[in-house]
N, C-alpha and C positions, 0 to 999 in steps of 0.2 A: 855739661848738665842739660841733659832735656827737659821740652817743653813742661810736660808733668812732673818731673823731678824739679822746675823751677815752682810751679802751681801749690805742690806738696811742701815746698819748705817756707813757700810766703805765706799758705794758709796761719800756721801757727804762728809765726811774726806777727802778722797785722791781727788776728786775735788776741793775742799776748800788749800790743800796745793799747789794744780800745779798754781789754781789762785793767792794763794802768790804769789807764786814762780815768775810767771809771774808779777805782778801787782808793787809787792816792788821796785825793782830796777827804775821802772819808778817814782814811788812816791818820790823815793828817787831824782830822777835827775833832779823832777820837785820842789819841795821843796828846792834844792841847787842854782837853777837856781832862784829862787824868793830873795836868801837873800843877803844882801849887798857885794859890789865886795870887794874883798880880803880876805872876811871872812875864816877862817878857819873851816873847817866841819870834821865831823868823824860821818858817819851814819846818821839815820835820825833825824832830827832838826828842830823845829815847823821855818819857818821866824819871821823876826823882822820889819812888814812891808811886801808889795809887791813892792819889784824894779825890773820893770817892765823895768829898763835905763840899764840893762843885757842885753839884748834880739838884744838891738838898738845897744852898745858897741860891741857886737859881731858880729853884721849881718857888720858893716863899717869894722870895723877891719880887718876881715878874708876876706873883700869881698865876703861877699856869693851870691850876687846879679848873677854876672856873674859863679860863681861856680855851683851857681844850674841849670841856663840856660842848662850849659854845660852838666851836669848828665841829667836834661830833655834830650836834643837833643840825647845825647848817647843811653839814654831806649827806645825814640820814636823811634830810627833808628834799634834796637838791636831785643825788641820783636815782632813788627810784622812777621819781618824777620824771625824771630828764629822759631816762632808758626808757621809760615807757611811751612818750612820748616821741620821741624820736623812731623806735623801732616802730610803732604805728603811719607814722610818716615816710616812713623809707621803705614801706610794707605797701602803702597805698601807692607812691611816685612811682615802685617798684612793678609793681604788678597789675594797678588799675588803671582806667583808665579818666583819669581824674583832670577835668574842665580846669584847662590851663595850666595843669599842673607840669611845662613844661618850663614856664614865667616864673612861674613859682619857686622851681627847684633851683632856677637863674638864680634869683633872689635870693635864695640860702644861700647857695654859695657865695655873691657878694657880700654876705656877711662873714663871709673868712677872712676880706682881705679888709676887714674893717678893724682896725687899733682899740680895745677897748678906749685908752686913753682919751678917743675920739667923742665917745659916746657918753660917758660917766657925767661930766658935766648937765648935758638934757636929760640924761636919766634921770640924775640927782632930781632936778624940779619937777620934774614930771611924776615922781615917787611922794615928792613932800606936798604937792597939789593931793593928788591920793591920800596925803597920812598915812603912808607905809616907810619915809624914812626912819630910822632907828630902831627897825622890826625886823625879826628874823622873816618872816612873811616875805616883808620887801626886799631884804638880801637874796633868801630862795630865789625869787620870782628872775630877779638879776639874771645872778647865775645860770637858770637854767633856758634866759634866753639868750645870753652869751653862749650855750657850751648847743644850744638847739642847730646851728648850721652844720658844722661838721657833725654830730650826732647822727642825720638826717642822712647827711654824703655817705658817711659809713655802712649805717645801715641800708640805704639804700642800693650802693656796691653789692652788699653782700647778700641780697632778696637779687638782684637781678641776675646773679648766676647761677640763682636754682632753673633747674630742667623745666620752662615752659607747661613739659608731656605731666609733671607733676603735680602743678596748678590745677592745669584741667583734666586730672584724672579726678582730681579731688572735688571740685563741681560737679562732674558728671554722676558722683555719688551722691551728688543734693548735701554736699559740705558746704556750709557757710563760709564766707569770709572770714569772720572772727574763728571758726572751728579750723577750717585751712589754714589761717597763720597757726594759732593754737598747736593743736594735735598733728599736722604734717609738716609743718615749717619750723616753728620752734624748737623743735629735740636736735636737729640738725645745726642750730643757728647760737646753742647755748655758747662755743668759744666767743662767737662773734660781740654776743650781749654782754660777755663777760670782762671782755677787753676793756668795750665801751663803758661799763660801768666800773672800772679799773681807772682809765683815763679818767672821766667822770669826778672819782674820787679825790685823784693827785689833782687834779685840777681848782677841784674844789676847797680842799683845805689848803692850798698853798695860794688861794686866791688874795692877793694882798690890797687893790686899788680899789676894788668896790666895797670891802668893808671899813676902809679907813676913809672912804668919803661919804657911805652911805650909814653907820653907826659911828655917833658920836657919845653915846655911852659905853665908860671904861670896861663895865659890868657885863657887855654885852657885846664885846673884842674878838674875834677871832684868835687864834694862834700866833700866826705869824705876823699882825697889828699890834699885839701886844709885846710880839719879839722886836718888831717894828722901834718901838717906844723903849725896851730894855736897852738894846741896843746904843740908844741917844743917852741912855743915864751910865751904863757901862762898856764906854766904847774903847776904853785902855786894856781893861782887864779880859786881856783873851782868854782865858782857862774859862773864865765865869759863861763868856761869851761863845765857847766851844759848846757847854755842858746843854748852856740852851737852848743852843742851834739843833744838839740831837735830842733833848726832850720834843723839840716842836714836828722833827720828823721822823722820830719813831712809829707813829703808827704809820705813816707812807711804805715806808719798808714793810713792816709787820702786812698790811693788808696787802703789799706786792709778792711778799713769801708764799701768804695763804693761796693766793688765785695766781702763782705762779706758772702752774702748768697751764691751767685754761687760759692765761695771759698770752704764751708764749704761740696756744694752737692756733688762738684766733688770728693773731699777728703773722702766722705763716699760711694759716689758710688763706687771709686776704691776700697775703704779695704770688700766692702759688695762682690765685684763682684769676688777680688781676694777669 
């Protein structure tokens, strides 16, 4: 067998195992979630029937009605913010020439290798001195300076590989800064944004640590805090505990379907360009 005869048969192996890899686990929580409530499961197990009276048992129980509002309203407020911020920062580090703005970008990045777990604690007080604990205001605000370092790296990556010759054709027209990102940078840069406000999302709604220490109204829960708490009252019955694992990430998938394609360009333009 030659070298590309070898190349051509491990492509499809090692693709075929990362889609396991991927795929099982869901197959697995979807087939738990279909089979009658209190069953006991170990691995995968054909149902006995579709009880579909999971799904309904779960959603009343846990309350997920107002639970998911909540994660919506959080993400709505969280990533445009975020995106927009960040691509202005990664636009400025990028391309201007911004007063220390090399200390600076140090600085973000050592906030990558920072643990939220580290943080949450001084946040906490530092939020309830404000009077932003148990406010969505103050969970936004969180978030989007937990998710602001890497946002910044990304976007700034991906402004520094634009054509220099670009920039300053676009000056030399008496184009603004804002008008040069705008109308010359942006139509080119929409995977890029689209990713990040992708990541953004998953991130955001599956944020678990900062809303379980920073809301303490039940009313005012996130998703996966409340799945959090379901969990501790129904931790035997795994069907119940299938059903509500995929109500809490349905919309992750659904919004990763939507912005699929623009997911995948931005992801390959950045590793082609890096």
């Amino acid at each position: 067998m030659t070298a590309r005869q070898r190349r051509d048969f491990a492509a499809p192996v090692v693709l075929t195992v990362f889609v396991a890899a991927v795929l099982v686990p869901f197959l697995s929580l979807l087939l738990a979630s279909l089979q009658p409530a209190g069953t006991p499961l170990t691995g995968l197990a054909r149902p006995d029937g579709i009880h579909l009276e999971n799904f309904v048992h779960a959603w009343s129980a846990a309350g997920f009605g107002p639970l998911l509002r909540s994660s919506a309203v959080i993400a709505l407020a969280v990533v445009p913010a975020a995106v927009v911020c960040a691509t202005l920062a990664g636009y400025a580090l990028a391309t201007m020439d911004v007063p220390g703005g090399g200390k600076l970008y140090g600085y973000l990045l050592l906030g990558l290798s920072i643990p939220t777990e580290v943080t949450v604690i001084p946040l906490y007080y530092d939020l309830r001195a404000l009077g932003l604990t148990n406010t969505v205001p103050g969970l936004a605000l969180a978030e989007i300076a937990a998710f602001m370092p890497f946002g910044v790296f990304w976007m700034r990556a991906h402004f520094a590989t634009v054509p220099r010759s670009l920039i300053e054709a676009a000056r030399l027209d008496g184009a603004s800064a804002w008008t040069t990102l705008w109308r010359v940078l942006m139509p080119s840069s929409r995977p890029a944004v689209t990713t990040l406000g992708v990541l953004y999302f998953v991130w955001s709604w599956n944020q678990f640590l900062l809303p379980l220490i920073l809301i303490q109204d039940p009313a005012k829960r996130t998703a996966p805090a409340g799945l959090g708490f379901f969990t501790g009252q129904y931790n035997v019955d795994v069907p119940l505990l299938a059903a509500a694992t995929l109500i809490v990430i349905a919309p992750v998938v659904l919004v990763y379907l939507f912005f699929q394609r623009h997911f995948i360009n931005g992801v390959l333009s950045g590793a082609l360009k890096g």
